[in-house]
C-alpha positions as CSV (number, residue, x, y, z in Angstrom):
1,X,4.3,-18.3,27.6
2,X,5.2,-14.9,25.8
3,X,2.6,-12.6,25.4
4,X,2.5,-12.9,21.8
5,X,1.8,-16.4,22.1
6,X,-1.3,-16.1,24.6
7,X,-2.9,-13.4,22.2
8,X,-2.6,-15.6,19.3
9,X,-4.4,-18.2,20.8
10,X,-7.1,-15.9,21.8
11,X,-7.4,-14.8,18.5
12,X,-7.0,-18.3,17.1
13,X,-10.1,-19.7,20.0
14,X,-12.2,-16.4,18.9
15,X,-11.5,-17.5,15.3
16,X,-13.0,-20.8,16.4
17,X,-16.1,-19.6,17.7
18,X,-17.1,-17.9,14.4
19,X,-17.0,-20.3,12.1
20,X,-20.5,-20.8,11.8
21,X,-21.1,-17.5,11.1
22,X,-18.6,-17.8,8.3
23,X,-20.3,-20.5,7.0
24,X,-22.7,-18.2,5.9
25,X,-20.7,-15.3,4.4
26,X,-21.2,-14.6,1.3
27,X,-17.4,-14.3,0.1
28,X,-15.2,-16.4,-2.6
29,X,-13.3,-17.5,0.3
30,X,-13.3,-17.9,4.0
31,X,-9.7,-17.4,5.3
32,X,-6.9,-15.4,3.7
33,X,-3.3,-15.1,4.6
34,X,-1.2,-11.9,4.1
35,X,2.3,-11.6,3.8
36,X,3.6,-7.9,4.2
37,X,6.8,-5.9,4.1
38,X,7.2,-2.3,5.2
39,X,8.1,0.4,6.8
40,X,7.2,2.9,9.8
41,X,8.4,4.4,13.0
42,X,7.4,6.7,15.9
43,X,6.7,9.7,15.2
44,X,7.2,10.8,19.1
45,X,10.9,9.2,19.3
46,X,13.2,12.1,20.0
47,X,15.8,10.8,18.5
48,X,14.7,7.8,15.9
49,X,11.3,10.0,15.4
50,X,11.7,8.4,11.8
51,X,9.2,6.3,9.7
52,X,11.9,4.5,7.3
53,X,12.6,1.8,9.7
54,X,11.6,-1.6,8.2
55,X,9.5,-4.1,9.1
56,X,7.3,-7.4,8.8
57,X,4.0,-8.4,9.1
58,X,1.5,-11.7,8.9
59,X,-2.0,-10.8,8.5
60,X,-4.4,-14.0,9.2
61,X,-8.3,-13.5,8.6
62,X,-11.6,-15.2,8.6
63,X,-14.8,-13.7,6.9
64,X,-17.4,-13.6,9.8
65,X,-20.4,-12.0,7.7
66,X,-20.1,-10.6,4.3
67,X,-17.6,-8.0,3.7
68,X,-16.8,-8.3,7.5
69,X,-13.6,-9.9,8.4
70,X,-11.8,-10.8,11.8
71,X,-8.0,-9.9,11.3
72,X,-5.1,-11.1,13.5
73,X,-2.0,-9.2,12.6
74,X,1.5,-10.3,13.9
75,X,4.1,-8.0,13.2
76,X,7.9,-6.4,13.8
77,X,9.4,-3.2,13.1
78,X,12.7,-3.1,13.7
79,X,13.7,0.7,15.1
80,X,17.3,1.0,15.3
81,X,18.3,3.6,13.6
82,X,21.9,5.8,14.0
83,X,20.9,8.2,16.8
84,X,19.0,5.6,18.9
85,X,15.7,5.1,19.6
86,X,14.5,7.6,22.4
87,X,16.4,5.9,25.5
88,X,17.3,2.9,23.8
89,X,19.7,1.4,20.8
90,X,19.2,-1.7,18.5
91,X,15.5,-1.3,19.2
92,X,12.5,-3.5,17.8
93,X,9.1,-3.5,18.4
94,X,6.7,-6.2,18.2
95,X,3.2,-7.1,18.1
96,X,0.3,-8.9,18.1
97,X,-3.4,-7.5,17.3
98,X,-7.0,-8.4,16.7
99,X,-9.0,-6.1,14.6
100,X,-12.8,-6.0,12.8
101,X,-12.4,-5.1,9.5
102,X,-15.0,-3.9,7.3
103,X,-14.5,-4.1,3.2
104,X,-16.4,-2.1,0.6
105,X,-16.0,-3.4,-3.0
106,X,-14.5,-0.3,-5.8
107,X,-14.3,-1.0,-9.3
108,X,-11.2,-2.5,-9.5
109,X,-10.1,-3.3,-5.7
110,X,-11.8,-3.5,-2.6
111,X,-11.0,-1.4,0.0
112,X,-11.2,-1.5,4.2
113,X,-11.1,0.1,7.0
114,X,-10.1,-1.6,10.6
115,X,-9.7,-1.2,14.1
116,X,-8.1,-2.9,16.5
117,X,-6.7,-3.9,19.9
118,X,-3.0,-5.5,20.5
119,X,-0.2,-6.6,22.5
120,X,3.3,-4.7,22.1
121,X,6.5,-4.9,22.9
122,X,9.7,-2.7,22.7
123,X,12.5,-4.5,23.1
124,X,16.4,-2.9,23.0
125,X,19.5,-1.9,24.9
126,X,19.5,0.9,27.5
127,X,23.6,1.4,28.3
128,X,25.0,-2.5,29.2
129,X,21.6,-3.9,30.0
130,X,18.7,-5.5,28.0
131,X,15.5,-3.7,28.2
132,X,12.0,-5.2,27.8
133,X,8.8,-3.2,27.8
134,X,5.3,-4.5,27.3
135,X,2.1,-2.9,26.9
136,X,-1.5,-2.8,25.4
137,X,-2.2,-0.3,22.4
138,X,-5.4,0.3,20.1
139,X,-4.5,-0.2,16.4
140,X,-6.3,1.8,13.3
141,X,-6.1,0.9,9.6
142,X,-7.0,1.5,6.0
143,X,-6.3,-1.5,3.4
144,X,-6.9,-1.9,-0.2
145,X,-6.7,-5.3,-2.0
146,X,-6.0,-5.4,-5.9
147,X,-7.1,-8.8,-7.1
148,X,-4.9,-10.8,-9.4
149,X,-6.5,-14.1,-9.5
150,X,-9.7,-15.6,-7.7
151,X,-7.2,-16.4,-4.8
152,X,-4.1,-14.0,-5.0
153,X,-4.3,-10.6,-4.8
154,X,-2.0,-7.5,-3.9
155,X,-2.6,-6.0,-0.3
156,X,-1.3,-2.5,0.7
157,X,-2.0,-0.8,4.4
158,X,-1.6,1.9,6.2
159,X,-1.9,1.9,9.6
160,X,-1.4,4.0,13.4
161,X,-0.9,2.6,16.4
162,X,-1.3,4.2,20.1
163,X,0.8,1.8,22.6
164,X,0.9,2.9,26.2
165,X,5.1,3.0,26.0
166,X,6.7,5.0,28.5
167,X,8.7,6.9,26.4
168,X,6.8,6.7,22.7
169,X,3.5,6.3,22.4
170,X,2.5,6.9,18.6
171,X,4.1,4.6,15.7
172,X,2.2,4.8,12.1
173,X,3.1,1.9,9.4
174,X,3.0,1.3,5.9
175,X,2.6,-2.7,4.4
176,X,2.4,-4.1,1.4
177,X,2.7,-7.8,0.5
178,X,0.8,-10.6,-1.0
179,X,-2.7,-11.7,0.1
180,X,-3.7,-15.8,-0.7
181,X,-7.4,-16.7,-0.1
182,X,-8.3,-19.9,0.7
């Protein structure tokens, strides 16, 4: 069982657990699915210290109290650029985190803040062999949410990441996508 796998049921038992306090939130919705392109990098990597690597994300949330949401984000950047990525080449990171979110409603979007702990992995080719390296990392975010209908709106984030790599330790990301409330 991969390590992605064993934090997303985790997530998914914690999840569980707090429906009855979602019961009674106060939201339109209860759960919301997010869907997210972007881009991002280390900023540490000597070479590959770039942020215009793309990337992926699935963002899956449950309102636990009003404006309070639990957010499970699963994620990959891919980091193979031209030069290499610090030690390695065709590099990709991915990921796996759990994060509190907290939402404050603006005039015409809502916006949040979250933080976060994950799984990570760096995965890429150090001269003829395969390299694998996992760790743990803290994750810190800002979204905002521009509603289109009662369940669709536009989601944009920006987030940094510390992961305990031994070569890079910093990565910062940039999403946008779709957001479906359900």
């Amino acid at each position: 069982m991969t390590l992605h796998h064993r934090l997303f049921g985790s997530a998914l038992l914690a999840a569980c657990l707090l429906i009855p306090g979602a019961a009674r939130a106060q939201e339109e919705y209860t759960y919301t699915v997010g869907l997210l392109g972007g881009i991002g990098g280390s900023v540490d990597a000597s070479p590959g210290g770039n942020l215009d690597n793309t990337g992926y994300q699935l963002n899956l949330s449950m309102v636990t109290e009003p404006r309070t949401h639990v957010v499970v984000r699963l994620g990959r950047l891919n980091l193979d650029s031209d030069r290499g990525f610090g030690s390695l080449t065709d590099a990709e990171m991915s990921y796996a985190t759990v994060a509190g979110e907290y939402r404050l409603p603006e005039s015409w979007y809502e916006s949040g803040l979250y933080i976060g702990l994950g799984g990570y992995r760096l995965q890429g080719t150090r001269g003829a062999s395969d390299q694998t390296e996992n760790a743990v990392g803290l994750s810190l975010g800002a979204t905002g949410e521009f509603p289109v209908t009662k369940w669709l709106g536009i989601l944009v984030e920006l987030s940094g990441h510390y992961v305990d790599f031994d070569e890079q330790q910093l990565f910062a990301m940039g999403h946008a996508g779709v957001a479906i409330h359900f």
